[in-house]
C-alpha positions in Angstrom: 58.5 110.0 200.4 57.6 113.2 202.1 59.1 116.8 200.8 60.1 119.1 203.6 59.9 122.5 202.8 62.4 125.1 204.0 61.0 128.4 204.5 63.9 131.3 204.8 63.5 133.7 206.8 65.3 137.0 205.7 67.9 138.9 208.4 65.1 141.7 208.4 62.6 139.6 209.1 64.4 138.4 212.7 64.8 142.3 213.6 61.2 141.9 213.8 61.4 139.5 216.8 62.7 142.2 219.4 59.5 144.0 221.1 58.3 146.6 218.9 59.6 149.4 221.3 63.2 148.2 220.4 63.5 148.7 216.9 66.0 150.4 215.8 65.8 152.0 211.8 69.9 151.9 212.0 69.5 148.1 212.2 67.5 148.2 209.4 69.9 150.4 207.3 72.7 148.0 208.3 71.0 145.4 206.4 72.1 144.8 202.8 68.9 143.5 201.7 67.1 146.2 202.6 66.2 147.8 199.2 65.6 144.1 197.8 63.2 143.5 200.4 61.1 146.6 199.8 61.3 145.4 196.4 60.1 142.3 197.2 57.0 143.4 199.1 57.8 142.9 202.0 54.4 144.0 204.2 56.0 143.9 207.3 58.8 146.0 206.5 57.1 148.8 204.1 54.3 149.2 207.3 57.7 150.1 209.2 59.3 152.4 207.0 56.3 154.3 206.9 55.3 154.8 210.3 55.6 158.8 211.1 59.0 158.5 213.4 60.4 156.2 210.7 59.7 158.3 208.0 60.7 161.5 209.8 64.1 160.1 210.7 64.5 159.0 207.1 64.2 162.0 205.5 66.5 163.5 208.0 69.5 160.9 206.9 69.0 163.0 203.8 68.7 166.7 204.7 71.2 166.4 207.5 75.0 166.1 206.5 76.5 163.0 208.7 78.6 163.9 211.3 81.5 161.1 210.3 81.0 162.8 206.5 79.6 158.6 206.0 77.0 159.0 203.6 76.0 155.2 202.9 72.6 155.8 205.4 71.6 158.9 202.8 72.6 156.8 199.6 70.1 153.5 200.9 67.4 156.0 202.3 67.8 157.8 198.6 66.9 154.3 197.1 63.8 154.0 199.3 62.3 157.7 198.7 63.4 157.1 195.2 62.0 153.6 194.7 59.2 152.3 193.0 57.0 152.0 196.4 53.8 153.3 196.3 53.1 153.3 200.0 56.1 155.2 200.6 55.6 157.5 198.1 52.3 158.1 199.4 53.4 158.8 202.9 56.2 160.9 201.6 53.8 163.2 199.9 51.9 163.8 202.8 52.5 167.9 203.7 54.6 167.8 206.8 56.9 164.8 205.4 57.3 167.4 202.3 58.0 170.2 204.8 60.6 168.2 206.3 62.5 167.2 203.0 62.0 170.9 201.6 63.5 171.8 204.8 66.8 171.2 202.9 66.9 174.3 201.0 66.2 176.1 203.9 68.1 175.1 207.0 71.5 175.2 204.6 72.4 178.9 204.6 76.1 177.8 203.2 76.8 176.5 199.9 74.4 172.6 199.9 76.6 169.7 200.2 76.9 168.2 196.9 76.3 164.4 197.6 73.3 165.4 199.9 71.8 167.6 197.0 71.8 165.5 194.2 70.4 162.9 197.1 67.8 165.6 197.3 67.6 166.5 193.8 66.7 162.6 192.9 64.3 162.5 195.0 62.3 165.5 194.2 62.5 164.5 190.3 61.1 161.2 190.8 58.2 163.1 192.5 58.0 165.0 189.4 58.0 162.1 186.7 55.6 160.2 189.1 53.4 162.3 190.9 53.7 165.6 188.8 50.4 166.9 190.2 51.1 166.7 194.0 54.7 167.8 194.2 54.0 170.8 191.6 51.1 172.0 193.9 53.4 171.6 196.8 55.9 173.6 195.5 53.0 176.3 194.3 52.0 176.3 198.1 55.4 177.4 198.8 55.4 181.3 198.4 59.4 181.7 198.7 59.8 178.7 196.5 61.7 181.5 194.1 63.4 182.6 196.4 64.5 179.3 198.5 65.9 178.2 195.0 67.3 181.1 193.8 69.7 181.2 197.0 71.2 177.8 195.9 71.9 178.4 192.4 75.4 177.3 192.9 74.8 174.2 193.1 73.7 172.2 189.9 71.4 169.3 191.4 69.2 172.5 192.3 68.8 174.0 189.3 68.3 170.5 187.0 65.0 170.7 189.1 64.2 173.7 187.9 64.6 172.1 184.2 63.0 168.4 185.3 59.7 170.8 186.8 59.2 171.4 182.6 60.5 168.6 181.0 59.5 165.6 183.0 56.0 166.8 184.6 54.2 165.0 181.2 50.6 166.9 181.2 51.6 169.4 184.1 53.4 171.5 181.5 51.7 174.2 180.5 50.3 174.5 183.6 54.5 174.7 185.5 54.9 177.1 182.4 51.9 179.4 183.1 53.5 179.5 186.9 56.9 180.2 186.0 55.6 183.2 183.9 53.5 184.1 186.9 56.9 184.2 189.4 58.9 185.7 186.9 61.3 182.7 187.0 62.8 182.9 183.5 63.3 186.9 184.3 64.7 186.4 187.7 67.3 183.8 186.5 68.6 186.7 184.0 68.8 188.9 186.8 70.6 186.5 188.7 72.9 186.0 185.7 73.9 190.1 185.2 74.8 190.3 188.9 76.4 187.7 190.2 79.8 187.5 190.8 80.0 183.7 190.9 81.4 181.4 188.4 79.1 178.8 189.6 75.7 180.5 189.4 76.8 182.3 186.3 77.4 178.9 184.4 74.5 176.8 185.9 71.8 179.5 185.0 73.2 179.5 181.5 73.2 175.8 181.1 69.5 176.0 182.5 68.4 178.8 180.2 70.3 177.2 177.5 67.9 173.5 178.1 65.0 175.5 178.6 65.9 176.9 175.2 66.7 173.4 173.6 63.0 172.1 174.6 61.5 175.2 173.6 63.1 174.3 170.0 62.0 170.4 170.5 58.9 171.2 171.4 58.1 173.7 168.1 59.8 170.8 165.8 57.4 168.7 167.3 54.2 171.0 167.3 53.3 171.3 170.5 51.3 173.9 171.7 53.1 174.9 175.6 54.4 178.4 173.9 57.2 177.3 175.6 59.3 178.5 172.6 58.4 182.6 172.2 58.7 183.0 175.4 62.4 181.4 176.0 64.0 182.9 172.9 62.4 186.0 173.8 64.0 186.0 177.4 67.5 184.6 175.9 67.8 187.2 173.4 67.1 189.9 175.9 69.6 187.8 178.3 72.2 188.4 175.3 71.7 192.2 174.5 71.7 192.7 178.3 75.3 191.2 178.9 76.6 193.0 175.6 75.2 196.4 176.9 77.4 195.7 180.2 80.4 194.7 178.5 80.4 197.8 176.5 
């Protein structure tokens, strides 16, 4: 009796079949195995998604709000940035791929489409739980990084970053707290608080100062040595007696 083995071939494996210079990365998005196949290993199609053009053009379904307001490209190319790939995380970590995705807060000067920032704000805090030490130093390179955040403080997925920098970056802490200090973040969100006249900025900085506050109370419960805690109920307080002194 003889066997006969069937090997299948996935759909993304036949898009490698057209001449190199033909593919397409839409083609690839099209596929609904995509994700499953990354997951899967496959060589073939991780070396593709990572080339420089491929990875350039991903990052741009993310950062650049679709013309037909379609957003299933930025949702699948969330999954991949997002995903547990090493190789792509790797690739994306490399500066001018992080240039490109920063580019976000930068190139919006109206309010950041929702959808495409909490795409953006996913992304970033996987960095941060993964690879705290090279997107921290990124962001340190960045010398307006206060100030490219502070502009989007109206939108939420934006400033849960500025929370998931402390609370997920594991052994980075007290090294992101030290930097915070150093920038004045924890002043400059008060500020931001006392003058705004948005409803938006004035409620996510308090829900931000207001975690920062409940870690800084987990974190003395539990011993741990960030300082984390003085520091926060110092700036709260002040944050309190502040808004009091301008509703007299």
């Amino acid at each position: 009796m003889f066997w006969q083995c069937h090997i299948v071939t996935s759909s993304i494996d036949k898009l490698f079949d057209k001449p190199i210079d033909q593919l397409n990365l839409q083609d690839f998005l099209d596929e609904s195995d995509l994700v499953q196949e990354c997951l899967n290993q496959n060589k073939r199609l991780l070396d593709y998604l990572i080339q420089e053009n491929v990875m350039n053009e991903l990052i741009n379904h993310v950062i650049t709000l679709p013309k037909d307001n379609n957003f299933r490209n930025a949702n699948i190319v969330t999954e991949l940035l997002s995903g547990d790939f090493q190789c792509i995380q790797e690739k994306l970590l490399e500066k001018t791929n992080l240039d490109l995705l920063y580019s976000f807060l930068l190139i919006n000067n109206d309010a950041l489409n929702p959808i495409l920032a909490s795409f953006f704000s996913r992304i970033i805090s996987t960095l941060i739980n993964r690879r705290p030490n090279e997107i921290t130093n990124y962001f340190k390179s960045r010398e307006t990084f206060k100030d490219d955040f502070f502009y989007h403080l109206d939108t939420t997925s934006i400033t849960d970053i500025l929370y998931r920098l402390i609370a997920d970056c594991g052994e980075q802490r007290s090294d992101i707290i030290k930097w915070y200090e150093d920038i004045n973040i924890i002043d400059g969100l008060i500020q931001q608080f006392l003058i705004t006249g948005s409803n938006s900025v004035q409620t996510n900085v308090a829900n931000l100062l207001s975690d920062f506050l409940r870690l800084a109370f987990d974190q003395q419960t539990g011993n741990e040595g960030d300082m984390i805690g003085p520091t926060l109920s110092s700036t709260i307080e002040r944050l309190l007696h502040n808004r009091n002194e301008n509703s007299e």
